[in-house]
ZAGU-700472 format. One record per atom (N, C-alpha, C, CB): atom name; x, y, z. Coordinates in pm, 1 decimal. Each point is the difference from the previous one (the first is absolute). Glycine has a CB too. Example, Ala and Ser with C-alpha at 12.3 -4.5 7.8 and 13.67 -1.06 7.14 Angstrom:
+------+----------+----------+----------+
: site :        u :        v :        w :
+------+----------+----------+----------+
:    N :   1319.0 :   -569.0 :    780.0 :
:   CA :    -89.0 :    119.0 :      0.0 :
:    C :     90.0 :    120.0 :      0.0 :
:   CB :   -189.2 :   -117.3 :    124.6 :
:    N :    154.2 :    222.3 :   -196.6 :
:   CA :     82.0 :    119.0 :      6.0 :
:    C :    -77.0 :    109.0 :     73.0 :
:   CB :    118.4 :    -62.8 :   -214.5 :
+------+----------+----------+----------+
! end
This chain:
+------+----------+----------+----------+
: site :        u :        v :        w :
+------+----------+----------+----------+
:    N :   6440.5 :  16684.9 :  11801.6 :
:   CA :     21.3 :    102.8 :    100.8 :
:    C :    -87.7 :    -31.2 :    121.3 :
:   CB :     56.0 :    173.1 :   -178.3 :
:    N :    -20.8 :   -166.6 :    315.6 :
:   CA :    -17.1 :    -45.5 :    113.8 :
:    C :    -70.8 :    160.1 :     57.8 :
:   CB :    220.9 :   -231.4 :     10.4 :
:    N :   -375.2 :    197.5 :     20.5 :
:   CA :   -112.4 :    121.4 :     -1.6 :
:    C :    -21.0 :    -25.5 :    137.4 :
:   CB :   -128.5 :     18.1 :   -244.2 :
:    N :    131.0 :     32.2 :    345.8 :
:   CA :    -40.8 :     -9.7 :    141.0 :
:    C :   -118.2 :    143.8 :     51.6 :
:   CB :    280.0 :   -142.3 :     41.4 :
:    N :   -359.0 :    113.0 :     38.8 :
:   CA :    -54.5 :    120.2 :     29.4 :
:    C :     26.0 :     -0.2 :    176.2 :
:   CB :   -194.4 :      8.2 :   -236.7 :
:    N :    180.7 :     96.2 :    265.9 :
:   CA :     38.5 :     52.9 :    132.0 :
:    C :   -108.7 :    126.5 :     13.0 :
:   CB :    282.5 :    -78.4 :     -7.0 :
:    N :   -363.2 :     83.4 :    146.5 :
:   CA :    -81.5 :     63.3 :    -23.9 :
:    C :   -107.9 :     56.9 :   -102.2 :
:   CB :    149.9 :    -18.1 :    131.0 :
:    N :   -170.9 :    -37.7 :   -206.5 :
:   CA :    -45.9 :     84.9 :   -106.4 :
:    C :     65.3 :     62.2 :   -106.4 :
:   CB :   -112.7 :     21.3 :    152.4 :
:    N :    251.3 :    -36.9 :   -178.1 :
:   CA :    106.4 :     30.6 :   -102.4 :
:    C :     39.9 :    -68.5 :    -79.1 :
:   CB :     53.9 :     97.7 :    113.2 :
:    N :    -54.9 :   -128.8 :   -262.1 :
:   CA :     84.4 :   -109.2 :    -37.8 :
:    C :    158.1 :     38.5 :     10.5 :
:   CB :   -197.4 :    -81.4 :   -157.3 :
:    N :    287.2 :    -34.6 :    172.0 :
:   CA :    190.7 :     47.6 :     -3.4 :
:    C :     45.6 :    -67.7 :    -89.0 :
:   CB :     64.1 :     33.3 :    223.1 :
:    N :      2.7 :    -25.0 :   -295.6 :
:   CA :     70.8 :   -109.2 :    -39.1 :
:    C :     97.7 :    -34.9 :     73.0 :
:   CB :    -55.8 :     44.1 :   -182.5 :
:    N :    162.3 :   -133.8 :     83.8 :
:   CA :    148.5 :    -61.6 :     75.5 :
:    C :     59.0 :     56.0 :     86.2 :
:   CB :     48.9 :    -72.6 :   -159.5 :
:    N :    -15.7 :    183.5 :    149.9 :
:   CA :     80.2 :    112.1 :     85.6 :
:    C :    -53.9 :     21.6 :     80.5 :
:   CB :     86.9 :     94.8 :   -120.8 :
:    N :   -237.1 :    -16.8 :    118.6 :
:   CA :   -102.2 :      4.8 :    140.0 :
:    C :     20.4 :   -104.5 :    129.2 :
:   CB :   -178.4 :     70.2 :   -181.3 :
:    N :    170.1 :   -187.2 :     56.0 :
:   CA :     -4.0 :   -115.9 :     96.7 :
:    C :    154.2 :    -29.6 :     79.1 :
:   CB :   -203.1 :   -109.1 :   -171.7 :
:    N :    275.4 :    111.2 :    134.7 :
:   CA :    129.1 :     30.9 :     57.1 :
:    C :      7.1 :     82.8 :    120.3 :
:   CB :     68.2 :    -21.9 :   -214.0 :
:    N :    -77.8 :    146.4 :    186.9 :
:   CA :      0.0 :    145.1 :     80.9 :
:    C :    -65.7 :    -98.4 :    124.0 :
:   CB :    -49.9 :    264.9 :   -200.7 :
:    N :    -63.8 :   -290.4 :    191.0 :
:   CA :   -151.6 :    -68.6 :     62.4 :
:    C :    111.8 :   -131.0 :    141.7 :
:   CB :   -249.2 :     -2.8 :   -343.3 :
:    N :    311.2 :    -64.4 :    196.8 :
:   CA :     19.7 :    -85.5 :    125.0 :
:    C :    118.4 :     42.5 :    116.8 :
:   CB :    -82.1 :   -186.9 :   -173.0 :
:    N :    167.1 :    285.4 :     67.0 :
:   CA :    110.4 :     85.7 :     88.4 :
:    C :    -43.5 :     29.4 :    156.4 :
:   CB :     66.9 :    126.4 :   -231.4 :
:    N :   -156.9 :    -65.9 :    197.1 :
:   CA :    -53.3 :     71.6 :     92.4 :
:    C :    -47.7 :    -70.1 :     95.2 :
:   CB :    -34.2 :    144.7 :   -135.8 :
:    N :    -40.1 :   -253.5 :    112.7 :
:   CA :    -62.8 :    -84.4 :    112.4 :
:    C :    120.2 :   -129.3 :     17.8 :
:   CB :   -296.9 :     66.1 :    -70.1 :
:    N :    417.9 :    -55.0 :     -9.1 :
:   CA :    128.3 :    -51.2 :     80.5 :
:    C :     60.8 :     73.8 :     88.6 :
:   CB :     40.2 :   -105.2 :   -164.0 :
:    N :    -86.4 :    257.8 :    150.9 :
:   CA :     75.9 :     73.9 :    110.0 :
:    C :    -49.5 :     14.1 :    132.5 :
:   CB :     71.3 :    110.6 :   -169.1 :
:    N :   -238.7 :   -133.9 :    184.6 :
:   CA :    -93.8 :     49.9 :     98.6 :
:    C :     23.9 :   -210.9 :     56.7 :
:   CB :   -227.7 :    308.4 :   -139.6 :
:    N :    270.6 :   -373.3 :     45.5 :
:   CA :    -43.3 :    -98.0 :    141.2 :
:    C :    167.3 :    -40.2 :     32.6 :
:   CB :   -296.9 :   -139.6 :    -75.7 :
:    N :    388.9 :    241.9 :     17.4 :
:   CA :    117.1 :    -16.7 :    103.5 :
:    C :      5.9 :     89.4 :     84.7 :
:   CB :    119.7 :    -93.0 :   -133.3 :
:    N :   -206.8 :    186.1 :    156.3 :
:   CA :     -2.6 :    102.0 :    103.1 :
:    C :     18.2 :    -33.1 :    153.6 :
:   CB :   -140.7 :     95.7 :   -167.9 :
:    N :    151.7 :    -46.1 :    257.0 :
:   CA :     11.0 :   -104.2 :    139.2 :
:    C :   -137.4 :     34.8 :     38.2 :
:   CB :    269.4 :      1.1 :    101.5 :
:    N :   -295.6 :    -84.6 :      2.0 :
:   CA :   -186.4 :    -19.1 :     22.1 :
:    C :    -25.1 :    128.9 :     93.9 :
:   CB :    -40.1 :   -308.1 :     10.6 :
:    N :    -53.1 :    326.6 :    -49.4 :
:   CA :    -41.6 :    185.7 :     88.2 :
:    C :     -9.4 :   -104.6 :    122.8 :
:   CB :   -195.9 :    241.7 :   -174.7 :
:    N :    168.1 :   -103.3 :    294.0 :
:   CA :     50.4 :    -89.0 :    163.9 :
:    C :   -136.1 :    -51.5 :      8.6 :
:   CB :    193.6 :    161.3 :    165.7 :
:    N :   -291.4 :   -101.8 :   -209.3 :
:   CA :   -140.9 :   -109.5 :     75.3 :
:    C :     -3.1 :   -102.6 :    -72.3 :
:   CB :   -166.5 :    156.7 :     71.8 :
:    N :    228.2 :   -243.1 :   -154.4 :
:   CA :    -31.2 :   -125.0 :    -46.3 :
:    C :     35.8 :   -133.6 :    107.6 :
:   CB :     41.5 :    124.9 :   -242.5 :
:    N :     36.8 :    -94.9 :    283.8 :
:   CA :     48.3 :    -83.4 :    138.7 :
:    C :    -99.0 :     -2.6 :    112.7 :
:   CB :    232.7 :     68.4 :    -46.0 :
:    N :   -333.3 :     69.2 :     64.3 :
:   CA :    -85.8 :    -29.1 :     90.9 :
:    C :   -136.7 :    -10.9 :    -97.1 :
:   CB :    139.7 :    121.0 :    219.0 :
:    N :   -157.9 :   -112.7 :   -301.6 :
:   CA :   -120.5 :    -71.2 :    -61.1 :
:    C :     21.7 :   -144.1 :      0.2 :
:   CB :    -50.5 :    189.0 :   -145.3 :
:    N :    215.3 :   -265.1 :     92.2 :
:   CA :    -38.6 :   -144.8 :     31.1 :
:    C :    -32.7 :    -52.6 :    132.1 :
:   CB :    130.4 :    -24.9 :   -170.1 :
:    N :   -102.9 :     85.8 :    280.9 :
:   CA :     34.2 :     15.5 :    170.4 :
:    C :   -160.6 :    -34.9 :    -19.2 :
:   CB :    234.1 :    218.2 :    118.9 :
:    N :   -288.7 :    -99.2 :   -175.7 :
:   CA :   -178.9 :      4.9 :     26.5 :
:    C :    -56.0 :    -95.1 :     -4.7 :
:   CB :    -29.9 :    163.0 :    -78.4 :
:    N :     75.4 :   -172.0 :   -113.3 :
:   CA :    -70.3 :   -146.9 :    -53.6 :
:    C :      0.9 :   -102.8 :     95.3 :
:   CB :     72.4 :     36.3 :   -220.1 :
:    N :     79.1 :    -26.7 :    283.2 :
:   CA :     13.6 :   -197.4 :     36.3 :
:    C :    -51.6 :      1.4 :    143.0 :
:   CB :    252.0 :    -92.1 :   -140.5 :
:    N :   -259.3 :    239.0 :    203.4 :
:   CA :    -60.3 :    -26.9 :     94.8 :
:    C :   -207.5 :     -5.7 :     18.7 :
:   CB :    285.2 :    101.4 :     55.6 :
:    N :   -321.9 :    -77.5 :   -198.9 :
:   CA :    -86.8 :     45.1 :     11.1 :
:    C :    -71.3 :   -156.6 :    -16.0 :
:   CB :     54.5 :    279.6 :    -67.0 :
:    N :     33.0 :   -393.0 :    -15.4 :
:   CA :    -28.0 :   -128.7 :    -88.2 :
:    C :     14.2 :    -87.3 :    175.8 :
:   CB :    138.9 :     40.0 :   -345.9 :
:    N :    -79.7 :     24.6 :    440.0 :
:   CA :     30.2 :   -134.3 :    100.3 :
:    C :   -103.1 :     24.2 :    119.0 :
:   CB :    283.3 :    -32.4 :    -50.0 :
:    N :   -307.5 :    185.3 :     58.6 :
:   CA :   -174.2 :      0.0 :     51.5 :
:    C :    -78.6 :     -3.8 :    -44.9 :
:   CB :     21.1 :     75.1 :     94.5 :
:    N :    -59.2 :    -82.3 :   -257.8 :
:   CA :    -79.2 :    -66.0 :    -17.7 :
:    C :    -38.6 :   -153.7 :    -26.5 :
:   CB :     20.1 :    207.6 :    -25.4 :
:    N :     98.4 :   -242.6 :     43.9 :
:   CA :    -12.6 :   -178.4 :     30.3 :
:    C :     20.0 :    -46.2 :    134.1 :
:   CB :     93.2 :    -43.5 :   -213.6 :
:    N :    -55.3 :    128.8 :    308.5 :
:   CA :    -19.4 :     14.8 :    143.4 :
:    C :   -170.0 :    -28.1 :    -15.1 :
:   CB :    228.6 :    195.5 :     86.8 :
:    N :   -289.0 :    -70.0 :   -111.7 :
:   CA :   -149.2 :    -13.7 :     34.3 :
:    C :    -83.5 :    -72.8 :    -47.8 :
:   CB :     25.5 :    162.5 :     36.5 :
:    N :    -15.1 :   -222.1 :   -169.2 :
:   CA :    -14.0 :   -129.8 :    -69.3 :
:    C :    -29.8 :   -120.7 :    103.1 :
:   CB :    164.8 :     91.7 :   -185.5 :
:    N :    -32.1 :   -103.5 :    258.3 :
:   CA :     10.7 :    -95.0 :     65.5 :
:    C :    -27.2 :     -5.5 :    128.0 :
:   CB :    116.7 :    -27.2 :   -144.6 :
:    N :   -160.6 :    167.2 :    250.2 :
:   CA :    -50.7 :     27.7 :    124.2 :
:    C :   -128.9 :    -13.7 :     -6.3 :
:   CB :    160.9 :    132.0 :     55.3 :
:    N :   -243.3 :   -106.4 :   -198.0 :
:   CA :   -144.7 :     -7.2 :    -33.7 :
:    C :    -31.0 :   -183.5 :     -5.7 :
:   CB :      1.4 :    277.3 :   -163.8 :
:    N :     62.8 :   -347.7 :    113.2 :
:   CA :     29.8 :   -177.8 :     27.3 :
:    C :     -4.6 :    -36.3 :     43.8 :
:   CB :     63.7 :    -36.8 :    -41.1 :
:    N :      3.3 :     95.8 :    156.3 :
:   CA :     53.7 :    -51.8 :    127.1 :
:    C :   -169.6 :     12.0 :     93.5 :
:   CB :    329.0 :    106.9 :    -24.4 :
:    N :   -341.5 :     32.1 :      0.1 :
:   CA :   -102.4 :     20.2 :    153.4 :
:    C :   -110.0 :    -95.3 :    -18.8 :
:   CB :     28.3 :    267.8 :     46.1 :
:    N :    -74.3 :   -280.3 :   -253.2 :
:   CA :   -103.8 :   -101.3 :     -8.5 :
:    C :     36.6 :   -168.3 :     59.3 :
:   CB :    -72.0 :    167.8 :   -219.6 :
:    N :    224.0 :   -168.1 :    191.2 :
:   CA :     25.5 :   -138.5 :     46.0 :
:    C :     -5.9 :    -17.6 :    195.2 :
:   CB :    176.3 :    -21.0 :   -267.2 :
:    N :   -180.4 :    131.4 :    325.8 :
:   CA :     58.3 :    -30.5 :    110.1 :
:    C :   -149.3 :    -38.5 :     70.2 :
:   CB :    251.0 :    161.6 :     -6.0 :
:    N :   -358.0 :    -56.7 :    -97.5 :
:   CA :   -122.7 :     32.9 :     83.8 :
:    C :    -88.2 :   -149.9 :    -39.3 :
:   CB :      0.5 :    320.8 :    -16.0 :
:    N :     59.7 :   -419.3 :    -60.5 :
:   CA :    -78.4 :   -103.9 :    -61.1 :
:    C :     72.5 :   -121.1 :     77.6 :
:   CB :    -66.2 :    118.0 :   -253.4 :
:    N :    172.2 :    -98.0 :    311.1 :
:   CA :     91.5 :    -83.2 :     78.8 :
:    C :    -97.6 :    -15.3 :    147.9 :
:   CB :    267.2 :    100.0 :   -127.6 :
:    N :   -286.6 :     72.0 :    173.9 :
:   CA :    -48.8 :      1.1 :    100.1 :
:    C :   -182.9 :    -39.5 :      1.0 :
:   CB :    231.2 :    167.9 :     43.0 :
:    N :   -276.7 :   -195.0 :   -146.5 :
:   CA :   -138.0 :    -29.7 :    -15.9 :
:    C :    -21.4 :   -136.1 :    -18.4 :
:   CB :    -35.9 :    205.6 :    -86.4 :
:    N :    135.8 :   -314.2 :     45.1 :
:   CA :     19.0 :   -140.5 :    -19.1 :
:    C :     49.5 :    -35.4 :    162.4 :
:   CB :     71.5 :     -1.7 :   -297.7 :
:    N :    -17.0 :     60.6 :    334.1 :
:   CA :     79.7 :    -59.5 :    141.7 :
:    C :   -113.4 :     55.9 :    161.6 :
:   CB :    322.2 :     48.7 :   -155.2 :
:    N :   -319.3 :     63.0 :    125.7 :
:   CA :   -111.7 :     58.5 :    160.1 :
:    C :   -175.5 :    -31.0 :    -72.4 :
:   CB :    202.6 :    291.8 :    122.5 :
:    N :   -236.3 :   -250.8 :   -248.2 :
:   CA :   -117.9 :      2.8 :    -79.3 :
:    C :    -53.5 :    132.2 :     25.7 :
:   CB :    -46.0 :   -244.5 :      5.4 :
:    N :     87.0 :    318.3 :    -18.6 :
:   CA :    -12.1 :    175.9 :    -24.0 :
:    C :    133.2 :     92.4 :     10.7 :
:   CB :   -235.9 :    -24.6 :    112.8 :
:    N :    248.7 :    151.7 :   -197.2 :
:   CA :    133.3 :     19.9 :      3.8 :
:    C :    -81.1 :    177.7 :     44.5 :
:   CB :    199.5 :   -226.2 :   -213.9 :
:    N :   -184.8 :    276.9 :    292.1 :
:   CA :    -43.1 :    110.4 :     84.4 :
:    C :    149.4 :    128.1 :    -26.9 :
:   CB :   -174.3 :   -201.4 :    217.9 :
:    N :    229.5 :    157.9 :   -251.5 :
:   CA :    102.2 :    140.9 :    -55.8 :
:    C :    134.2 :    -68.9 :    -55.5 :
:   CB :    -80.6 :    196.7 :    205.0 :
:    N :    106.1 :   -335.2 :   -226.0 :
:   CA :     68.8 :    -33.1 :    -50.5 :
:    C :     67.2 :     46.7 :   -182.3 :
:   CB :   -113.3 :   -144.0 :    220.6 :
:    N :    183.7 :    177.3 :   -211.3 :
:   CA :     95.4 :     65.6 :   -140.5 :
:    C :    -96.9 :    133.7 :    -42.2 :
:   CB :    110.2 :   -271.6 :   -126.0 :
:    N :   -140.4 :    331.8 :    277.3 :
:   CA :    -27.3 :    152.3 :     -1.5 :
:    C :    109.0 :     68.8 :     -6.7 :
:   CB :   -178.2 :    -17.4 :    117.1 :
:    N :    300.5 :      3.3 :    -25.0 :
:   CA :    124.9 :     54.7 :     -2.2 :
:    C :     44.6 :     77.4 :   -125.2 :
:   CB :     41.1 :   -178.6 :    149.6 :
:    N :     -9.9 :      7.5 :   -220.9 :
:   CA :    112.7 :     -9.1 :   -130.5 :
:    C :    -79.5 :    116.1 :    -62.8 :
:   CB :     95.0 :   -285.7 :    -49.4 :
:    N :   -246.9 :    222.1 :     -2.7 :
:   CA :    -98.0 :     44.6 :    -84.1 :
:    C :     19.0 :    161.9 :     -0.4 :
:   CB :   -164.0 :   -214.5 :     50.2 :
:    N :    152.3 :    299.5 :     95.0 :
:   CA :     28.7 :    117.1 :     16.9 :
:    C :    162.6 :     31.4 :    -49.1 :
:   CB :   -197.7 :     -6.1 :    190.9 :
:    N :    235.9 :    -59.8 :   -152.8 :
:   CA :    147.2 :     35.0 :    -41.1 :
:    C :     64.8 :     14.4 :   -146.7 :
:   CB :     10.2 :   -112.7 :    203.6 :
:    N :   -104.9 :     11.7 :   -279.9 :
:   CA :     35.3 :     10.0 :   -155.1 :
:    C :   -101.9 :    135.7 :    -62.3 :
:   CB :     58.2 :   -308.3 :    -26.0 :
:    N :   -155.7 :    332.0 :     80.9 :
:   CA :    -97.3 :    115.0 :    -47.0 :
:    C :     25.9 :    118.3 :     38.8 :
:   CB :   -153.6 :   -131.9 :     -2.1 :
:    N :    223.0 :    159.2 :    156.8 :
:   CA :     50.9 :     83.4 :     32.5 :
:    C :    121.7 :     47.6 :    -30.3 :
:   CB :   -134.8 :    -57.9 :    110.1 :
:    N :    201.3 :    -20.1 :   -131.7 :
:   CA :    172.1 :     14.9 :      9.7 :
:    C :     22.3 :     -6.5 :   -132.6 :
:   CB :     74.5 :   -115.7 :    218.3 :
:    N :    -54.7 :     -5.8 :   -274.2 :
:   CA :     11.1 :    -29.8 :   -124.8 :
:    C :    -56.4 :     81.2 :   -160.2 :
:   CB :      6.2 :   -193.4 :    180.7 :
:    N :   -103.5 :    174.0 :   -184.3 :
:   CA :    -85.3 :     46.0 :    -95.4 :
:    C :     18.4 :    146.6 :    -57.2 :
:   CB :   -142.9 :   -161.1 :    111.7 :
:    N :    144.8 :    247.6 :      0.7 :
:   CA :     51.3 :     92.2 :    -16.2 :
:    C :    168.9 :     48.0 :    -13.7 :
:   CB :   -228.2 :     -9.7 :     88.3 :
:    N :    287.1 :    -44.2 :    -23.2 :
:   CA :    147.0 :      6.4 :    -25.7 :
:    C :      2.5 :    -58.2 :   -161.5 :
:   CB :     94.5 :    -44.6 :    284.1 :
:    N :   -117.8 :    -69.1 :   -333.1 :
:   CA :     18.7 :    -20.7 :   -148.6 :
:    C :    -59.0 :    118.5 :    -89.7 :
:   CB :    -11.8 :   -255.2 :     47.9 :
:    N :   -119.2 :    302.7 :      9.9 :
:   CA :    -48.6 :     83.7 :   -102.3 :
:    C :    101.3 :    154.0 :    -35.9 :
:   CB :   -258.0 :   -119.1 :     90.3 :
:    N :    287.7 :    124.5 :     13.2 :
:   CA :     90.1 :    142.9 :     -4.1 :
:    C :     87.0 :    -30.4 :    -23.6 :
:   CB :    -62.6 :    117.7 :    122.3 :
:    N :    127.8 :   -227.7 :   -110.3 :
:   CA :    134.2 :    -16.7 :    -41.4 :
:    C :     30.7 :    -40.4 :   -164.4 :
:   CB :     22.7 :    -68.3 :    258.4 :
:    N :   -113.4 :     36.3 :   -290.6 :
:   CA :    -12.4 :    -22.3 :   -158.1 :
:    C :    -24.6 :     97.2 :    -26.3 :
:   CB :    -62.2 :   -183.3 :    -39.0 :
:    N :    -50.8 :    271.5 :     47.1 :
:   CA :      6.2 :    137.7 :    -71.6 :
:    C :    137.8 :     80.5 :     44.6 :
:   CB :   -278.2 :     13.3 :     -1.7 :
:    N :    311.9 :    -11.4 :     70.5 :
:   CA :    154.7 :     19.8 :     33.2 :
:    C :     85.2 :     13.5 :   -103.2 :
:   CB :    -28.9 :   -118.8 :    175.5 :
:    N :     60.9 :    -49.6 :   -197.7 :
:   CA :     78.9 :    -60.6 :    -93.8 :
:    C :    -31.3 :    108.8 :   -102.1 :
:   CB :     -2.5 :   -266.0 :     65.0 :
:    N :   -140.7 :    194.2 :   -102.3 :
:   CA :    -58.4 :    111.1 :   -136.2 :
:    C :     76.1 :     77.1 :    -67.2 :
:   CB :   -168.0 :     27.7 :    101.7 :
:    N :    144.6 :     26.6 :     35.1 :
:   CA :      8.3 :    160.1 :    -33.1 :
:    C :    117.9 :     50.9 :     -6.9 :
:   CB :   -180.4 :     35.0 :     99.3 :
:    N :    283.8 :    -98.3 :    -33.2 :
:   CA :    139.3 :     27.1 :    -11.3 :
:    C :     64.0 :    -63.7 :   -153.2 :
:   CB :      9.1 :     -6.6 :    291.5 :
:    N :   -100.3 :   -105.7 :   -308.6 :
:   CA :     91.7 :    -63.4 :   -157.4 :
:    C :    -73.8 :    153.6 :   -126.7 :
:   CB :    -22.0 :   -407.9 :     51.1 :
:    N :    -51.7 :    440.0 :    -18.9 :
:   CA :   -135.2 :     93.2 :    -87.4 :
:    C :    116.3 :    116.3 :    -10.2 :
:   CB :   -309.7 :    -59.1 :    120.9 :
:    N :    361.1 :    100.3 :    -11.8 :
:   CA :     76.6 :    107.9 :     50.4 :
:    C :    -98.3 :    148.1 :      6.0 :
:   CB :    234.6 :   -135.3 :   -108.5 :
:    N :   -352.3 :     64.0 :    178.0 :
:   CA :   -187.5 :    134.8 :     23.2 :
:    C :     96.1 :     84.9 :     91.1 :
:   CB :   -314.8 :   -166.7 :     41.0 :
:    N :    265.7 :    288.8 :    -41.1 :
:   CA :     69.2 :    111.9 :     79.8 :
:    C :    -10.0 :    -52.1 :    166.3 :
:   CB :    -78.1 :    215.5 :   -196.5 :
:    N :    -78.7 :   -313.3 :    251.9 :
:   CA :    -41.2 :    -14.6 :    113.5 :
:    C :     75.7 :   -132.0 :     32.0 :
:   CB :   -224.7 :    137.3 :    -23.0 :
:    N :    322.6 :   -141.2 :    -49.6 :
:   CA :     52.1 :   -136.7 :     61.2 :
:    C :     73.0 :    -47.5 :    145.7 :
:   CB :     16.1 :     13.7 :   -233.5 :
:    N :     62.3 :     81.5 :    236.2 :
:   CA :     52.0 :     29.3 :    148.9 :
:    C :    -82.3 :     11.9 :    111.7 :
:   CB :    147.5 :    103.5 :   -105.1 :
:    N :   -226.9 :    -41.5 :    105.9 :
:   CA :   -126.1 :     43.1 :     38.2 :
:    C :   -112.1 :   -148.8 :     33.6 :
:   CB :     59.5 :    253.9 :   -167.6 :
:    N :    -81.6 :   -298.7 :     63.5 :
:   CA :    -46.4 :   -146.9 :     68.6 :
:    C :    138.6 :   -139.6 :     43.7 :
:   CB :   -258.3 :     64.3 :   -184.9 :
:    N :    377.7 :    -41.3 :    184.8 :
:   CA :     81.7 :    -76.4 :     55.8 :
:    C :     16.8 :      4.9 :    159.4 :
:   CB :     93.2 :     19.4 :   -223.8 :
:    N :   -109.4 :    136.2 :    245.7 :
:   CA :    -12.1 :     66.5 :    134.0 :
:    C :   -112.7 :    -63.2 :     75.8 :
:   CB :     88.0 :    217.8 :    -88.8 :
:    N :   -206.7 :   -179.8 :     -9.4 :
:   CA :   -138.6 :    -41.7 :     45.3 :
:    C :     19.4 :   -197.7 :     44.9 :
:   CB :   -150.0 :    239.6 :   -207.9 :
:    N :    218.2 :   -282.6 :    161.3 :
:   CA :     -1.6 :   -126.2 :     -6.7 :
:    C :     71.4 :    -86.9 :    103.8 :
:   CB :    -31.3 :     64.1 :   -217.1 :
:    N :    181.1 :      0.4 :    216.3 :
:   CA :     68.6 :     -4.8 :    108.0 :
:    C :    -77.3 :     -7.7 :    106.2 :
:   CB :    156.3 :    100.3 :    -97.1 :
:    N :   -214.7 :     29.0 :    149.5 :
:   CA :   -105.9 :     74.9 :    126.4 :
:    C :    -78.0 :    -77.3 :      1.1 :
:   CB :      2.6 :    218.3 :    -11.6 :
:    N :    -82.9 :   -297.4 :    -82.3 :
:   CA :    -85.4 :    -75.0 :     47.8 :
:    C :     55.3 :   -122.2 :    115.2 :
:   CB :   -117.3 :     72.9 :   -235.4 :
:    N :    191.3 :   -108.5 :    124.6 :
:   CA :     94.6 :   -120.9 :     99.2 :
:    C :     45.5 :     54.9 :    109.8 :
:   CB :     92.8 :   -119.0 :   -175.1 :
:    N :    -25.1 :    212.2 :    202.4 :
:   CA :     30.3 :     24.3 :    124.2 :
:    C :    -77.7 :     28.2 :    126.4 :
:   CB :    139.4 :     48.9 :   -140.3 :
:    N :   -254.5 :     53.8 :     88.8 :
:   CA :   -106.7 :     -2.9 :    101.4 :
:    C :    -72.1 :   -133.9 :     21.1 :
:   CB :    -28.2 :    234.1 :    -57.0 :
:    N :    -33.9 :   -326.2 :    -29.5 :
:   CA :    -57.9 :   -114.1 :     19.0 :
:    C :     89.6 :   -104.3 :     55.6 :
:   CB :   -145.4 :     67.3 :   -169.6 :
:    N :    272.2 :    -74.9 :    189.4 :
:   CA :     88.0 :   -101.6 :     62.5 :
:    C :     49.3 :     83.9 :    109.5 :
:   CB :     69.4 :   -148.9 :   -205.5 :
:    N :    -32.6 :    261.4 :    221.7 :
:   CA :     60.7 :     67.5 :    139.8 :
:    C :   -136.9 :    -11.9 :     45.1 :
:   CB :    218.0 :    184.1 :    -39.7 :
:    N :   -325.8 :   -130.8 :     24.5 :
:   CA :   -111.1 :    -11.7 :    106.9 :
:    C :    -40.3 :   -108.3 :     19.3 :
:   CB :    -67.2 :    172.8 :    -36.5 :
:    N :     46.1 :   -307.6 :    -36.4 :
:   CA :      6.1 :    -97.2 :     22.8 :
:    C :    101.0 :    -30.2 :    147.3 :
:   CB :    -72.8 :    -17.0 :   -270.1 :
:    N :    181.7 :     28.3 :    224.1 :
:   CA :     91.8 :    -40.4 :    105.4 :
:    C :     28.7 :    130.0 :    136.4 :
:   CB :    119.9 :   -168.0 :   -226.4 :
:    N :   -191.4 :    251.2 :    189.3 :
:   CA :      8.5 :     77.7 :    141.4 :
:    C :    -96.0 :    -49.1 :     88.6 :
:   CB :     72.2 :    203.3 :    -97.2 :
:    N :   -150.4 :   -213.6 :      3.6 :
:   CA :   -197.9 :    -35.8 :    107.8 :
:    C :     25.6 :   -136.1 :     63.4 :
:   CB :   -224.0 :    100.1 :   -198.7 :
:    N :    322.4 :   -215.7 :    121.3 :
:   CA :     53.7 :   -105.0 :     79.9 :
:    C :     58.8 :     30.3 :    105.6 :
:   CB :     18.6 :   -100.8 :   -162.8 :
:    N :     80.1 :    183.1 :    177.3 :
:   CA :     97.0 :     19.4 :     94.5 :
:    C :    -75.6 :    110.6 :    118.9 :
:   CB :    219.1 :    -50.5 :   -200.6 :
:    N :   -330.5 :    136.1 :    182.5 :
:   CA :    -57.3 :     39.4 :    117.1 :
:    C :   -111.4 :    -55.0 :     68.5 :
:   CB :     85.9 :    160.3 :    -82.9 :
+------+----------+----------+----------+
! end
């Protein structure tokens, strides 16, 4: 006889049946709507953080370029450097707890997708307004 426990219960055969019924029915269910923007999160959260990965590289490479070639680098891969700490860093962080929180299905999930969005938007619209005035 085939003994499974589940929570803290033993079932037998039938239990186990019922058991898998059930979790044949929940993963043919159609996907609740935030799973589409939790992967959105995730994948956006995986390409700024290899964005900033690679803006943090960069500024050391640019500022070691500029210290071999002039022999002092005075603000060289300050830019990027700001740009991956500023921009970056934070956009991945919220956007993964994002994800999180939307795969978790936490009551505050919406709530930090919003928050997350807004970040991006204020940090790239003001970015690009303060360019343009």
């Amino acid at each position: 006889m085939l003994q499974a426990s589940y929570r803290g219960f033993a079932m037998g055969d039938g239990d186990c049946a019922i058991l898998w019924l059930r979790r044949q029915e929940h993963e043919d269910a159609p996907e609740a709507p935030g799973s589409l923007v939790a992967w959105f999160d995730a994948a956006v959260a995986v390409l700024t953080g290899l964005l900033s990965i690679w803006l943090i590289y960069f500024s050391y490479d640019q500022a070691a370029h500029e210290k071999a070639t002039i022999g002092h680098a005075v603000d060289a891969g300050a830019i990027t450097y700001m740009a991956a700490v500023v921009y970056c860093i934070p956009s991945t962080v919220l956007f993964a707890i994002a994800a999180l929180s939307l795969f978790r299905n936490w009551r505050i999930a919406w709530t930090l997708q919003v928050l997350a969005l807004g970040w991006v938007t204020v940090t790239i619209g003001g970015s690009a307004l303060g360019y343009l005035l």
